[in-house]
C-alpha positions in Angstrom: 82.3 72.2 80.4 81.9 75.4 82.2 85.5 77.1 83.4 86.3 78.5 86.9 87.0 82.5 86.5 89.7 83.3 89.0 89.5 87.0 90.2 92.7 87.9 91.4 92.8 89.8 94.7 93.1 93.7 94.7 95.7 94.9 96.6 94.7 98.0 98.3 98.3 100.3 98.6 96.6 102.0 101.5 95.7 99.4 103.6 99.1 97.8 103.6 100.3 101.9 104.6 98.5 102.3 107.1 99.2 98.9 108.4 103.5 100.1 108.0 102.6 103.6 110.2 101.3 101.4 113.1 104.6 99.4 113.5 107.0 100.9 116.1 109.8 102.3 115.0 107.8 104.0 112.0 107.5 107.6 111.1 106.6 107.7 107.4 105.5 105.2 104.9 104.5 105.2 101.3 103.2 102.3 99.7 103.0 102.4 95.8 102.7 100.6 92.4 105.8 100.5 90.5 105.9 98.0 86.8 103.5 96.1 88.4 104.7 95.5 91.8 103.6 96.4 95.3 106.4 98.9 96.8 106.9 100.3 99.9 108.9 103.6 101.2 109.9 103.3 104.8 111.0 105.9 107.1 112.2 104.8 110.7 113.9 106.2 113.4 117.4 105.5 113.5 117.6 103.2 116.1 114.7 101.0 114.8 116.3 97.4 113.5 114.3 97.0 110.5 115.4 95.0 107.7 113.4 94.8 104.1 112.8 90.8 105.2 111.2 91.9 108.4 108.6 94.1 106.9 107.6 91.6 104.1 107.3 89.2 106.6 105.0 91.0 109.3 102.9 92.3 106.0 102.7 88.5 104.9 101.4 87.2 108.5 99.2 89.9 109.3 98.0 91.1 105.7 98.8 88.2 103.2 100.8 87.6 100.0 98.8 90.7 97.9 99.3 93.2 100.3 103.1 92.5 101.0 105.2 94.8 99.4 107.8 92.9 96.9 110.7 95.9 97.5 110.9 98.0 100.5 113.1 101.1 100.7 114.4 102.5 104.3 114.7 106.0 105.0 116.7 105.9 108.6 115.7 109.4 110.3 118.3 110.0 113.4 116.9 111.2 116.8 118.1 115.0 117.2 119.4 115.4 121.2 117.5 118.9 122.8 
């Protein structure tokens, strides 16, 4: 009997970046492999109410399961007054 070969998905780090720079609030992101895990490095402006959970949940609706980062990190960057 002849078996089923599963090709796992590729996660493309780049898509799911580019995806995090469109999201208001965003100034920066970095998305990376790290011991096998999607990561993601966040920078947002300081009056942005991101949480990790947020993020991971946008990238799952809108990207799926293999581009969804498993850890994000926040940079908050504060507005400077003129």
């Amino acid at each position: 009997m002849a078996r089923a070969v599963v090709i796992p998905r590729k996660a493309d780090p780049k898509l799911t970046e580019t995806y995090l720079l469109n999201l208001v609030g965003v100034v920066d992101a970095s998305v990376f492999w790290s011991q096998g895990d999607l990561n993601a490095h966040v920078t947002v402006l300081g009056d942005t109410p991101f949480e990790s959970v947020d993020v991971q949940r946008c990238c799952m609706e809108d990207l799926g399961l293999h581009q969804t980062p498993r850890n994000v990190t926040f940079d908050v960057r504060l507005s400077r007054a003129a």
